[in-house]
PDB file with one MODEL, atoms N, CA, C and O in Angstrom:
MODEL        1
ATOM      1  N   UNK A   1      10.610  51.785 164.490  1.00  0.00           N
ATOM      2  CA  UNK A   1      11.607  52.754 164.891  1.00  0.00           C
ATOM      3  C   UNK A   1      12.563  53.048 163.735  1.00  0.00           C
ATOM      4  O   UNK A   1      12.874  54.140 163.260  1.00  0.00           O
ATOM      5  N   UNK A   2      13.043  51.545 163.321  1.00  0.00           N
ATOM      6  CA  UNK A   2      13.790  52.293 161.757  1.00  0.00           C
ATOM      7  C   UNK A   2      13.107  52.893 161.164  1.00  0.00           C
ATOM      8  O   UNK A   2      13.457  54.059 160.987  1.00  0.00           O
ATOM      9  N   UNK A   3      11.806  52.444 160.553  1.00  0.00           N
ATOM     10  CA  UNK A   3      10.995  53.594 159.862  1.00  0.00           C
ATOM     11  C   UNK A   3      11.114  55.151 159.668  1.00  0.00           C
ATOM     12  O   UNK A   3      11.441  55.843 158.704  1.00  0.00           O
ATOM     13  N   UNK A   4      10.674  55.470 161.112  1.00  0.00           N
ATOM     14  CA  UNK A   4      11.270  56.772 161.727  1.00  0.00           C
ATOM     15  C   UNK A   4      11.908  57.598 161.417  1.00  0.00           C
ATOM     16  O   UNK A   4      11.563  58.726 161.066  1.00  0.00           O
ATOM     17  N   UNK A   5      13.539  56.899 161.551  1.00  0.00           N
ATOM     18  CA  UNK A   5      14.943  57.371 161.137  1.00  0.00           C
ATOM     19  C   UNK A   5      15.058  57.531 159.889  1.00  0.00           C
ATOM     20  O   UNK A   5      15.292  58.649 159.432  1.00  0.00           O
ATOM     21  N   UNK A   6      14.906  56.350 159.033  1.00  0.00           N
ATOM     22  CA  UNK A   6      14.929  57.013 157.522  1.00  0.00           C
ATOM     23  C   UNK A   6      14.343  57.846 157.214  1.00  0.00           C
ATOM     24  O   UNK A   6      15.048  58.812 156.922  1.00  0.00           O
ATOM     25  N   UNK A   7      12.669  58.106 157.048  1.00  0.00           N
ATOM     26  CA  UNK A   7      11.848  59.404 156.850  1.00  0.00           C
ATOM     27  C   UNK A   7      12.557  59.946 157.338  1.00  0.00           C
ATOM     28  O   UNK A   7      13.153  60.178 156.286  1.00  0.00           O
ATOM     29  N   UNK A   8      13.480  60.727 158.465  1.00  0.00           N
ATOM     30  CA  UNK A   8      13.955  61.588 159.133  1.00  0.00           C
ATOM     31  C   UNK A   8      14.694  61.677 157.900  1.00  0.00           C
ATOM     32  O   UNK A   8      14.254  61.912 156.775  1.00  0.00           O
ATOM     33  N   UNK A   9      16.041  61.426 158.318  1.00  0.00           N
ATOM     34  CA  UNK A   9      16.910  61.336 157.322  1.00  0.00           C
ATOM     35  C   UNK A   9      17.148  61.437 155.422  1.00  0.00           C
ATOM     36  O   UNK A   9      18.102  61.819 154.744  1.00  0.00           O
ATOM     37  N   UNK A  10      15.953  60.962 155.106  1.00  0.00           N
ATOM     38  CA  UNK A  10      15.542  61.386 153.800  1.00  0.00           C
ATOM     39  C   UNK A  10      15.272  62.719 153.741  1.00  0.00           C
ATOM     40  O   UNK A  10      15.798  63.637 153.112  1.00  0.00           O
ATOM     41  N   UNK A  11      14.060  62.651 154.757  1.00  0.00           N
ATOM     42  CA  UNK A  11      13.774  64.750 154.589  1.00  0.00           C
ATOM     43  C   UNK A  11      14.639  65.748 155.112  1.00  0.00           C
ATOM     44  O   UNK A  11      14.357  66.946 155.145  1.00  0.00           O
ATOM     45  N   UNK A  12      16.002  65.093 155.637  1.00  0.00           N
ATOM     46  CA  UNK A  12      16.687  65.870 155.754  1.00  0.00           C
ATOM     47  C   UNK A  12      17.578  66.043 154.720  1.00  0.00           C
ATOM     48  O   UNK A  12      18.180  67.082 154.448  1.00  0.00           O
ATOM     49  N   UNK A  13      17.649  64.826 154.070  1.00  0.00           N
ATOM     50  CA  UNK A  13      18.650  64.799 152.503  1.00  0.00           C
ATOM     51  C   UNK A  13      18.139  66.019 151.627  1.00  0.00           C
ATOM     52  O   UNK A  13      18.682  66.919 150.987  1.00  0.00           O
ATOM     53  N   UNK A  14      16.846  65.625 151.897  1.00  0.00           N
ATOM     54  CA  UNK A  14      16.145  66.033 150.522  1.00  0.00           C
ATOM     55  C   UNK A  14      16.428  67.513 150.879  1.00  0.00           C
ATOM     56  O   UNK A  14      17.297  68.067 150.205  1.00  0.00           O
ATOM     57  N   UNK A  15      15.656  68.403 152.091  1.00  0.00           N
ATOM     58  CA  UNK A  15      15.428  69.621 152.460  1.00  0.00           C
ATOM     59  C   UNK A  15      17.496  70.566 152.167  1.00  0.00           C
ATOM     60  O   UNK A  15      17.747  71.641 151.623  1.00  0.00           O
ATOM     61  N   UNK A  16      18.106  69.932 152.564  1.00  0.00           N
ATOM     62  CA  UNK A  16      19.903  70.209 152.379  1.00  0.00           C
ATOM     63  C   UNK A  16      20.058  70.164 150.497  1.00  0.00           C
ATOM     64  O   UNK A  16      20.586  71.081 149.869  1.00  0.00           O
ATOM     65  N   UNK A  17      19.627  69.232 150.015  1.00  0.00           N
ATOM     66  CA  UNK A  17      19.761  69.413 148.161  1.00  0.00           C
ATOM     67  C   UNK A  17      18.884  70.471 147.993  1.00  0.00           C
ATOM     68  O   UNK A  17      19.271  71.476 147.397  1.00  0.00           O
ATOM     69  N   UNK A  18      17.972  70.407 148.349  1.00  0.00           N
ATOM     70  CA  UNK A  18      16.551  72.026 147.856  1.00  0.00           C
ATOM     71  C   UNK A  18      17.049  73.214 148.531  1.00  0.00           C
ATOM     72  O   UNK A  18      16.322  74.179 148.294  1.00  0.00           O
ATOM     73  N   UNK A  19      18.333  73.566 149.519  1.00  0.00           N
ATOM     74  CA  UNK A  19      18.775  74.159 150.227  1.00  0.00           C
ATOM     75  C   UNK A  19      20.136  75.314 149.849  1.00  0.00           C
ATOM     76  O   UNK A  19      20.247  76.539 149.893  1.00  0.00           O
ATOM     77  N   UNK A  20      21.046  74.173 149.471  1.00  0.00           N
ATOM     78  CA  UNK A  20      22.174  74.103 148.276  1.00  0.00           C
ATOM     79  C   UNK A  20      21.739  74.510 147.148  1.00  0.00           C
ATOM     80  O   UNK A  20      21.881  75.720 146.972  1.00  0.00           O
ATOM     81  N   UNK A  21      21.305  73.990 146.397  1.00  0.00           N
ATOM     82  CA  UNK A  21      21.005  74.549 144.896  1.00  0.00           C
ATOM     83  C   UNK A  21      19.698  75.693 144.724  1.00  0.00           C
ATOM     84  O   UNK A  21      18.855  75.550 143.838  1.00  0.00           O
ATOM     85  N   UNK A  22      19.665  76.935 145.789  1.00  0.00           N
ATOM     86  CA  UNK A  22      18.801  77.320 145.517  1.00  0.00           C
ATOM     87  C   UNK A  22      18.557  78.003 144.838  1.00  0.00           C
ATOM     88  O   UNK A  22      17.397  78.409 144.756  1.00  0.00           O
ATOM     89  N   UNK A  23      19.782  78.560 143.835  1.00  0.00           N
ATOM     90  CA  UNK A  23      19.977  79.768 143.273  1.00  0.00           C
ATOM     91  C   UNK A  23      19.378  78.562 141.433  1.00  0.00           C
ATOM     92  O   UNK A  23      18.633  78.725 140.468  1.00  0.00           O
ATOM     93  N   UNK A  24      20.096  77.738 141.835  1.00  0.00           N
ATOM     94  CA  UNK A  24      19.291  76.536 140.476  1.00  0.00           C
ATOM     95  C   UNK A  24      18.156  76.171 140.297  1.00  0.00           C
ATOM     96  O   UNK A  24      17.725  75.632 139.278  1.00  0.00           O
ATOM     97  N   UNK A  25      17.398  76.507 141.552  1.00  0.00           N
ATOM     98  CA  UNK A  25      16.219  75.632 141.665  1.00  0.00           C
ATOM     99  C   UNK A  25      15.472  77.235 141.289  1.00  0.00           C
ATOM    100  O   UNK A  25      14.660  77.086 140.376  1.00  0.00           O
ATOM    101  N   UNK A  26      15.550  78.562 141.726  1.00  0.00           N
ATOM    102  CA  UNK A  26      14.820  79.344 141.310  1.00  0.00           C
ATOM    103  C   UNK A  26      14.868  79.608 140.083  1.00  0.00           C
ATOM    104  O   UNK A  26      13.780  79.809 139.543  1.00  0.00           O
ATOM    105  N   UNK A  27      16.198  79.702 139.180  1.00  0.00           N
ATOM    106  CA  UNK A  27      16.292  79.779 137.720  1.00  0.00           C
ATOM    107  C   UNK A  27      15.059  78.167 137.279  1.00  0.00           C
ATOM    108  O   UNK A  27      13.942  78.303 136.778  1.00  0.00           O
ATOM    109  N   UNK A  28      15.506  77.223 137.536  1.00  0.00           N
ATOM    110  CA  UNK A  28      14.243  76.203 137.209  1.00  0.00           C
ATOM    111  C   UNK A  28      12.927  76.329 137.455  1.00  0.00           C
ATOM    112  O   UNK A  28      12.206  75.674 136.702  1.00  0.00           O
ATOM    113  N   UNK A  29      12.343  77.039 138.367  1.00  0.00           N
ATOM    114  CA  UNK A  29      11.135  77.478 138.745  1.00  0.00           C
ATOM    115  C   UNK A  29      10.574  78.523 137.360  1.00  0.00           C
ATOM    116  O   UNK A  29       9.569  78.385 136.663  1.00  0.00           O
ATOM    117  N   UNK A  30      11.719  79.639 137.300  1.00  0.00           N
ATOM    118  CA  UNK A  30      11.657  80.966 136.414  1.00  0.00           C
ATOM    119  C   UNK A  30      11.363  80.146 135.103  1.00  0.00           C
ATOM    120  O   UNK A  30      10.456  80.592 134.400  1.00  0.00           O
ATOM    121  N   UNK A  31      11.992  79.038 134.691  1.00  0.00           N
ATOM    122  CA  UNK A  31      12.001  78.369 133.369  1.00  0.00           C
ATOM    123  C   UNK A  31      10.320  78.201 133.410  1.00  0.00           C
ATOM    124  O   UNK A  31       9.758  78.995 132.655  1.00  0.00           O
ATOM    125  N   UNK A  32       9.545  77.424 134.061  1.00  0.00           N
ATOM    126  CA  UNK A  32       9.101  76.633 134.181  1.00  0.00           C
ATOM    127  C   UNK A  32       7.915  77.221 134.276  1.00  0.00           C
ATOM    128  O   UNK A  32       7.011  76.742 133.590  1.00  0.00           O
ATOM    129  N   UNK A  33       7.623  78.389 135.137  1.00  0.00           N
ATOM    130  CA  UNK A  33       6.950  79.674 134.759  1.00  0.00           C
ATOM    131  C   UNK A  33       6.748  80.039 133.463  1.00  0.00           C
ATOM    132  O   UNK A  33       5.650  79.912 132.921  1.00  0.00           O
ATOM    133  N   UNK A  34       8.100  80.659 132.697  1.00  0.00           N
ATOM    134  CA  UNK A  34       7.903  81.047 131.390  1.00  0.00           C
ATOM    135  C   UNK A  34       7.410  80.051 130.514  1.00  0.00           C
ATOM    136  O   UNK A  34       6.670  80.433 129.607  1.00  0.00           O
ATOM    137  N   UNK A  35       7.683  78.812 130.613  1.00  0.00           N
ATOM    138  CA  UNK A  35       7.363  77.798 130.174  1.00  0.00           C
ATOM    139  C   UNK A  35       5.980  77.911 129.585  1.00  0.00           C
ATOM    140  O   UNK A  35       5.620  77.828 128.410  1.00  0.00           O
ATOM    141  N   UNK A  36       5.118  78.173 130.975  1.00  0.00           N
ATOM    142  CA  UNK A  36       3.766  77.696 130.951  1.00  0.00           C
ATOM    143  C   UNK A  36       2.680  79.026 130.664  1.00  0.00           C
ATOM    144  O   UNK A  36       1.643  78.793 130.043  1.00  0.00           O
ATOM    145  N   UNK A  37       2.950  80.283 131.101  1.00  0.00           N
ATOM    146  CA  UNK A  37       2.326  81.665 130.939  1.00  0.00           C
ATOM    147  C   UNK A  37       3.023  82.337 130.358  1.00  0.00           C
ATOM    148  O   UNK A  37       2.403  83.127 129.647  1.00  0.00           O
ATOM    149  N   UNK A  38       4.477  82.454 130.284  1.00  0.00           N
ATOM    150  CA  UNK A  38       5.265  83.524 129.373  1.00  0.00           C
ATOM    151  C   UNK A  38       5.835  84.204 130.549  1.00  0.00           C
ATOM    152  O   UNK A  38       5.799  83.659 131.652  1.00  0.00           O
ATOM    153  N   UNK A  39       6.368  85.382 130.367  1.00  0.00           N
ATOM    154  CA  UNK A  39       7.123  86.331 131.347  1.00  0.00           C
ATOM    155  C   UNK A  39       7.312  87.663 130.887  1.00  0.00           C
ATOM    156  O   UNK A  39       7.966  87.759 129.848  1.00  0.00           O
ATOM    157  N   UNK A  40       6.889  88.743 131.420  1.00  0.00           N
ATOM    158  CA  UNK A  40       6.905  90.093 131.141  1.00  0.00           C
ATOM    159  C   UNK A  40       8.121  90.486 130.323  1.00  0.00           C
ATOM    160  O   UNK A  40       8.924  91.112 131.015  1.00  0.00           O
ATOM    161  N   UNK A  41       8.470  90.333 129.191  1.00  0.00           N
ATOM    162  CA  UNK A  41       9.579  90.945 128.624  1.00  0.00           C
ATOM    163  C   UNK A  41       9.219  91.603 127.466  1.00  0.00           C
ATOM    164  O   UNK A  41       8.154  91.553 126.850  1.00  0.00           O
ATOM    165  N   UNK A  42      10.657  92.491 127.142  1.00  0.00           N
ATOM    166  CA  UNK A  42      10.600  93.553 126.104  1.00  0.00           C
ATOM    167  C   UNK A  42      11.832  92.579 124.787  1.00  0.00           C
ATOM    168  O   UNK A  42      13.032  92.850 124.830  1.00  0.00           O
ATOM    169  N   UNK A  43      11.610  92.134 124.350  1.00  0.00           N
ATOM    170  CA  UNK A  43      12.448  91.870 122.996  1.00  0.00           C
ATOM    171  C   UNK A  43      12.542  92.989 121.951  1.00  0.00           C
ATOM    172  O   UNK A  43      11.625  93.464 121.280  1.00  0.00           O
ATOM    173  N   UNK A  44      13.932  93.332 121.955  1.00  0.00           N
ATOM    174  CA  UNK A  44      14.442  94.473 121.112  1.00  0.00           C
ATOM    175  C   UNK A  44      15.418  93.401 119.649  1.00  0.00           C
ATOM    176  O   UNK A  44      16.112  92.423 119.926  1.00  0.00           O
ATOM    177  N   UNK A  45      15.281  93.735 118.723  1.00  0.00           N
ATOM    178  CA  UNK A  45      15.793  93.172 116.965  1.00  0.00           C
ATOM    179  C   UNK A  45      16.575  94.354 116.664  1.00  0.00           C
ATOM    180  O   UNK A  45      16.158  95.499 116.489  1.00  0.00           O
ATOM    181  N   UNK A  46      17.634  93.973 116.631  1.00  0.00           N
ATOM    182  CA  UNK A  46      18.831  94.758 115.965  1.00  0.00           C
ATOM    183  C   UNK A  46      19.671  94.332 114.788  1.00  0.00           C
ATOM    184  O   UNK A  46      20.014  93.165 114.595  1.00  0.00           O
ATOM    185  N   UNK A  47      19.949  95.249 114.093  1.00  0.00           N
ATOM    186  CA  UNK A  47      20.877  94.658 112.898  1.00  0.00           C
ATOM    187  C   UNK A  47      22.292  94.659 112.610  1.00  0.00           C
ATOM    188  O   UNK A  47      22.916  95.454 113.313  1.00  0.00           O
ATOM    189  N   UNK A  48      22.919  94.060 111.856  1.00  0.00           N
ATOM    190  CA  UNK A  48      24.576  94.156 111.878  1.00  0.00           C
ATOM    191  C   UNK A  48      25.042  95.421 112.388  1.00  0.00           C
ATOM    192  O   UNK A  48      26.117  95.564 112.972  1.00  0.00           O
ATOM    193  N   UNK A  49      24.162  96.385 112.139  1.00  0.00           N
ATOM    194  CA  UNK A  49      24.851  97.833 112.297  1.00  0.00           C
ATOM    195  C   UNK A  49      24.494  98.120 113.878  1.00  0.00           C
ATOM    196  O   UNK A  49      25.196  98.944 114.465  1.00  0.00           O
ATOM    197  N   UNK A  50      23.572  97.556 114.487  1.00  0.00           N
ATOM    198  CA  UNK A  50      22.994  98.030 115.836  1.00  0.00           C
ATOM    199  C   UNK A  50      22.034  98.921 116.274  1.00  0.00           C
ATOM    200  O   UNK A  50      21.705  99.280 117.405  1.00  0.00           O
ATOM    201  N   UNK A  51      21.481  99.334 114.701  1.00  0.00           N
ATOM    202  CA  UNK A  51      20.547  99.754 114.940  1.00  0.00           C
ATOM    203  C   UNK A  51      19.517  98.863 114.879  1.00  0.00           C
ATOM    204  O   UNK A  51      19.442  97.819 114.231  1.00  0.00           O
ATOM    205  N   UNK A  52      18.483  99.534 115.844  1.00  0.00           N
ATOM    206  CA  UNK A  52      16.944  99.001 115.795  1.00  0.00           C
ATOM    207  C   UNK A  52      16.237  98.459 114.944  1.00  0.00           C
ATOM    208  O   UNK A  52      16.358  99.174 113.949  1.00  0.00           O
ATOM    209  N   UNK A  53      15.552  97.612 114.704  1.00  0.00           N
ATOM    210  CA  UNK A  53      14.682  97.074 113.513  1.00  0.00           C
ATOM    211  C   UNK A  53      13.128  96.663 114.303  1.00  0.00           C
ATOM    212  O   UNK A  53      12.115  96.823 113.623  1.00  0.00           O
ATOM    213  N   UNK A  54      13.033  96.311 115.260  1.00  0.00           N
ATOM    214  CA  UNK A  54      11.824  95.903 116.393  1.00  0.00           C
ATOM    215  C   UNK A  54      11.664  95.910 117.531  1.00  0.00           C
ATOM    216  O   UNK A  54      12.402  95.125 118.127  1.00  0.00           O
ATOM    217  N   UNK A  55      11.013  96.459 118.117  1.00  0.00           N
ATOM    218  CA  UNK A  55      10.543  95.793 119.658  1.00  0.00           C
ATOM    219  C   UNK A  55       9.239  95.361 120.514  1.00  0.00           C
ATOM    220  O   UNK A  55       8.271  95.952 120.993  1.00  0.00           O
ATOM    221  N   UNK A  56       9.681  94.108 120.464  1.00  0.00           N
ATOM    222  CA  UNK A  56       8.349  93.546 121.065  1.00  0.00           C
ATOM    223  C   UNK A  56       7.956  93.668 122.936  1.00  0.00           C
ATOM    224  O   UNK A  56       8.853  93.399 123.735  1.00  0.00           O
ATOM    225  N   UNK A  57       6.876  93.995 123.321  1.00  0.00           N
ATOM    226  CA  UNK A  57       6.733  93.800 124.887  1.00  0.00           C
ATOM    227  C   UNK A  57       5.047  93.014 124.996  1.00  0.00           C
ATOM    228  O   UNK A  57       3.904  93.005 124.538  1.00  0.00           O
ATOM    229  N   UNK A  58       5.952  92.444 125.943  1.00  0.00           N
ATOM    230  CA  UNK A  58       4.396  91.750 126.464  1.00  0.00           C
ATOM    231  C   UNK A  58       4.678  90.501 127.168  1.00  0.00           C
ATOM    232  O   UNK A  58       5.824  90.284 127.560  1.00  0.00           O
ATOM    233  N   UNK A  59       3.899  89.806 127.329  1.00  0.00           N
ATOM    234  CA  UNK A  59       3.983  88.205 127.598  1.00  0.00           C
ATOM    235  C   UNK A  59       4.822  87.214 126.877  1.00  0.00           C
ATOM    236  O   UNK A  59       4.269  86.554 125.998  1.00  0.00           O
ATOM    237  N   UNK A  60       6.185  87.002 127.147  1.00  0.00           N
ATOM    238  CA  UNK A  60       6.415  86.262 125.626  1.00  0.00           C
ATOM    239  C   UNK A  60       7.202  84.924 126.177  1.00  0.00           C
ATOM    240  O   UNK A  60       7.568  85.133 127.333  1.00  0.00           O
ATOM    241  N   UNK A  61       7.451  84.056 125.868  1.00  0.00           N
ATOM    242  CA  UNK A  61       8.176  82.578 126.510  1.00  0.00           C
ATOM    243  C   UNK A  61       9.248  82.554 124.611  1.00  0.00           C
ATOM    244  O   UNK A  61       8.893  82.092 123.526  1.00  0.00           O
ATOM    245  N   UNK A  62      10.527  83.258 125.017  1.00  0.00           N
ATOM    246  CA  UNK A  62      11.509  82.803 124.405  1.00  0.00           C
ATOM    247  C   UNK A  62      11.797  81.544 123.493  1.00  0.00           C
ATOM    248  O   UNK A  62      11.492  80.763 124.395  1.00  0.00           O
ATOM    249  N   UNK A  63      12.136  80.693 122.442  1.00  0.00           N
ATOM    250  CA  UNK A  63      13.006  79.675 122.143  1.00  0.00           C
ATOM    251  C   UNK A  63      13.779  80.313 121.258  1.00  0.00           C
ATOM    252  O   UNK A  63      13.601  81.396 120.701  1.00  0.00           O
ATOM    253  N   UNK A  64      14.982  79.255 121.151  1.00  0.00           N
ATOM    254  CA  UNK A  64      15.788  79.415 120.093  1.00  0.00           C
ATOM    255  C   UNK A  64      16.690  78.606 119.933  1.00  0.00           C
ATOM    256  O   UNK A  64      16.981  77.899 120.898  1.00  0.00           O
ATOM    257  N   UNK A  65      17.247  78.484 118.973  1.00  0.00           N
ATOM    258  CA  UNK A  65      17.680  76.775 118.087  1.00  0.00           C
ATOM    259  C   UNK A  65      18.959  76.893 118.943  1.00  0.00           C
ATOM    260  O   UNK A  65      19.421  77.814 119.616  1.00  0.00           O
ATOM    261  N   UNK A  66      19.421  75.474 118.648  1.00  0.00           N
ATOM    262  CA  UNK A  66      21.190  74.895 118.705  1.00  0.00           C
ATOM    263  C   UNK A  66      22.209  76.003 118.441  1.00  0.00           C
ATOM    264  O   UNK A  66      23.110  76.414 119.173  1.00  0.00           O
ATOM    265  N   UNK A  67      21.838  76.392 117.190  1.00  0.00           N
ATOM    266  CA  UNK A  67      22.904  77.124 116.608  1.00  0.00           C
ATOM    267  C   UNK A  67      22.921  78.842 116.872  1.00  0.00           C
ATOM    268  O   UNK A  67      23.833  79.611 116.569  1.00  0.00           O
ATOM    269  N   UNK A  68      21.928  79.095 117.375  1.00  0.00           N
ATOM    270  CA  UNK A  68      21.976  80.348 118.244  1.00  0.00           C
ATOM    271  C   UNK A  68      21.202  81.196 116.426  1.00  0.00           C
ATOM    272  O   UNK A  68      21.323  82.419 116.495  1.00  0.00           O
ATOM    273  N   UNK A  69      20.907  80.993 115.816  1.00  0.00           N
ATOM    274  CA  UNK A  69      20.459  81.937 114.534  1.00  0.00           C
ATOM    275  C   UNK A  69      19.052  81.983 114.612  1.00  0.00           C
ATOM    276  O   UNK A  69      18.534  82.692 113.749  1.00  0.00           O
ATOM    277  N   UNK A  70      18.508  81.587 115.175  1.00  0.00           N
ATOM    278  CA  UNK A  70      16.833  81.404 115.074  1.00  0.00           C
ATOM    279  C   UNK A  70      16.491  81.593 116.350  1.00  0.00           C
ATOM    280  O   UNK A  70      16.838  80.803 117.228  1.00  0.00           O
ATOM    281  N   UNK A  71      15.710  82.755 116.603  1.00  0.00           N
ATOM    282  CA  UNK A  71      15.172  82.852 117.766  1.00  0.00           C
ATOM    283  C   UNK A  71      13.239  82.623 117.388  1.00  0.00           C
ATOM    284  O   UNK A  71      12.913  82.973 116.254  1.00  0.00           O
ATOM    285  N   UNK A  72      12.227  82.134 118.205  1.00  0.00           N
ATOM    286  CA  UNK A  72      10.715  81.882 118.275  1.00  0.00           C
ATOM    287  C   UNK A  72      10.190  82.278 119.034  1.00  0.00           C
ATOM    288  O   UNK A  72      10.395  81.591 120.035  1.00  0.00           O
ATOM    289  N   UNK A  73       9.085  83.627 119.369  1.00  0.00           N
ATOM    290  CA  UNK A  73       8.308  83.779 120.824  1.00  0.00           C
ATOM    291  C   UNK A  73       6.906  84.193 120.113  1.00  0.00           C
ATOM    292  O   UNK A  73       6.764  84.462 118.921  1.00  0.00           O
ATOM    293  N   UNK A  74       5.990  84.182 121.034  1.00  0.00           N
ATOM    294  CA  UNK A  74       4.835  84.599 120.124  1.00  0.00           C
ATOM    295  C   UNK A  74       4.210  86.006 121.016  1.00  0.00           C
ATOM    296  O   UNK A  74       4.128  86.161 122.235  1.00  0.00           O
ATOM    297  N   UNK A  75       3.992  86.522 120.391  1.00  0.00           N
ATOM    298  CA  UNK A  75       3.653  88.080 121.436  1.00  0.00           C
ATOM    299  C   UNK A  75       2.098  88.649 121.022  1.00  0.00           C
ATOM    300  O   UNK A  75       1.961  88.978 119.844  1.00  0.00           O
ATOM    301  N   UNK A  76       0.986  88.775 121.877  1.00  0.00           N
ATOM    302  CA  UNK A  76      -0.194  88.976 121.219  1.00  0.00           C
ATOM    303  C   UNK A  76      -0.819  87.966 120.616  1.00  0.00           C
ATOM    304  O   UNK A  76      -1.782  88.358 119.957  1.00  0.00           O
ATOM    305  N   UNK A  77      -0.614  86.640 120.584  1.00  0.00           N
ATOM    306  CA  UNK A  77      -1.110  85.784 119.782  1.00  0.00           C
ATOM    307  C   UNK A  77      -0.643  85.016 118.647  1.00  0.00           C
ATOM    308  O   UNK A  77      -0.985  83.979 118.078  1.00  0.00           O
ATOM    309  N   UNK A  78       0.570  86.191 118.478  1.00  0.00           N
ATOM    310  CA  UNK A  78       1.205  85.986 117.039  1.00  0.00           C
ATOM    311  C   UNK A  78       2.796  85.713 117.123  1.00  0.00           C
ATOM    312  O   UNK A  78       3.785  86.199 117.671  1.00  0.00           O
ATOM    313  N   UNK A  79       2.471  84.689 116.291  1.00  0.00           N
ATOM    314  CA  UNK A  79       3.941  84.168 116.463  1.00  0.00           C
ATOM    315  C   UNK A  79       5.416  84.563 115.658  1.00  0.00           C
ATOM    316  O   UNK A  79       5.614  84.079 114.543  1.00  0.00           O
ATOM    317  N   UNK A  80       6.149  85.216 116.113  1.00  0.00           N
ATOM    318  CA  UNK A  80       7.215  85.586 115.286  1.00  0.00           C
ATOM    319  C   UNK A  80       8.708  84.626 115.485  1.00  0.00           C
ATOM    320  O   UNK A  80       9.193  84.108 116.491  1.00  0.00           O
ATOM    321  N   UNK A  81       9.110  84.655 114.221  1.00  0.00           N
ATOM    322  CA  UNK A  81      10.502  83.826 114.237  1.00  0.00           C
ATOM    323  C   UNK A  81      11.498  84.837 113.977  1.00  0.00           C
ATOM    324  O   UNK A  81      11.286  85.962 113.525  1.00  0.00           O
ATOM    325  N   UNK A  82      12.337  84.452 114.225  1.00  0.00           N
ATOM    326  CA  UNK A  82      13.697  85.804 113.434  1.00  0.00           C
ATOM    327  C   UNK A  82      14.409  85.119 113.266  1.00  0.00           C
ATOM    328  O   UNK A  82      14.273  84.065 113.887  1.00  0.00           O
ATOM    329  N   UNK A  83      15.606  85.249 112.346  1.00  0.00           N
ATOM    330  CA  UNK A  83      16.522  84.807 111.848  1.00  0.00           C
ATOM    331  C   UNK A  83      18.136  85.516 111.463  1.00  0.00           C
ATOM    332  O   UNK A  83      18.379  86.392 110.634  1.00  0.00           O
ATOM    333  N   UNK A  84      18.659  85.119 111.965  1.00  0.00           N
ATOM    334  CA  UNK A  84      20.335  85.863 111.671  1.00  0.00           C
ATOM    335  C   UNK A  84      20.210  87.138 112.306  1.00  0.00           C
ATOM    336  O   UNK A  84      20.358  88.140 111.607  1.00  0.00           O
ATOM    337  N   UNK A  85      19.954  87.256 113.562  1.00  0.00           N
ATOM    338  CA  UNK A  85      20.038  89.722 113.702  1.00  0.00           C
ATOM    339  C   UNK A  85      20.037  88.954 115.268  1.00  0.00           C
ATOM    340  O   UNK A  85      19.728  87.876 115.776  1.00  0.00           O
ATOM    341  N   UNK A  86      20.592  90.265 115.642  1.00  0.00           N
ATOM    342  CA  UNK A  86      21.103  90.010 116.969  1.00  0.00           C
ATOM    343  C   UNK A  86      19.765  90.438 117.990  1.00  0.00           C
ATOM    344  O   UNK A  86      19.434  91.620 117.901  1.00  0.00           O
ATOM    345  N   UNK A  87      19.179  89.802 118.698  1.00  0.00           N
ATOM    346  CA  UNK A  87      18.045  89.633 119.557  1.00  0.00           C
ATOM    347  C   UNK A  87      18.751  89.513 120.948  1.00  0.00           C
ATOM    348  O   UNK A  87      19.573  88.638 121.220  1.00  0.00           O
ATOM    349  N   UNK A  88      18.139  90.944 122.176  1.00  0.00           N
ATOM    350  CA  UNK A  88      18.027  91.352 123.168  1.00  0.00           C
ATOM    351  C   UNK A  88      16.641  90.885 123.970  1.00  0.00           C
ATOM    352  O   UNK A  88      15.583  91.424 123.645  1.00  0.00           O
ATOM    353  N   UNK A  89      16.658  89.991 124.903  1.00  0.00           N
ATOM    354  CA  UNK A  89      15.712  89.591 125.649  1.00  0.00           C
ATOM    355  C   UNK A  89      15.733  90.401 127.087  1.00  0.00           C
ATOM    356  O   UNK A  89      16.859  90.290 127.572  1.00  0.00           O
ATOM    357  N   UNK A  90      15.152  90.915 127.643  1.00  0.00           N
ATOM    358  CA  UNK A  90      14.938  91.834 128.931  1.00  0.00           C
ATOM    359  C   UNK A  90      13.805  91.134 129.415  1.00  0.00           C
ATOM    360  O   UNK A  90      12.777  91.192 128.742  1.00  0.00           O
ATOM    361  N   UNK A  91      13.817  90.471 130.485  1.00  0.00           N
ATOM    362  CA  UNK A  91      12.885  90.747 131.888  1.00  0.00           C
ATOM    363  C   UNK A  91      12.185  91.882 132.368  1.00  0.00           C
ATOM    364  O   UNK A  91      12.865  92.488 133.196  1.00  0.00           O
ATOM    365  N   UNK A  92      10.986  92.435 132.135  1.00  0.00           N
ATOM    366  CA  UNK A  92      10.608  93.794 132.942  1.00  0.00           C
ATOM    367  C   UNK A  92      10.185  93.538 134.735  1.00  0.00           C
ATOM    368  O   UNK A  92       9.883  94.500 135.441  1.00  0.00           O
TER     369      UNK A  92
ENDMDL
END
């Protein structure tokens, strides 16, 4: 009978935390996704001035360093890095 109650009680813990944080748990899902297949986006490369210099679309899974200057995604196969220019990531 204790048995019971705890399983109860656990899956009710548990189901109330997965409940609460759901708006966290879908951004973690979205990560975790891109993670593993990439995610439909358009990456636009701009320069001090704001104008255009690139734009990439396709499948791409984002990184980018500590210091915010280095962004990494690979698009088509091919992997591009950028460095110092202001990089626009969009979701399509």
């Amino acid at each position: 009978m204790k048995k019971g109650w705890l399983i109860a009680i656990s899956g009710f813990i548990i189901i109330s935390v997965l409940l609460t944080g759901c708006k966290s748990w879908q951004r973690a899902v979205k990560d975790w996704e891109s993670s593993i297949a990439g995610l439909n986006r358009t990456v636009t490369v701009y320069d001090n001035n704001g104008e255009i210099i690139k734009a990439y679309q396709g499948k791409i899974d984002v990184e980018t360093n500590e210091y915010g200057n280095k962004v990494k995604f690979e698009v088509n196969g091919k992997r591009v890095i950028i460095y110092n220019a202001i990089v626009i990531v969009e979701e399509d």
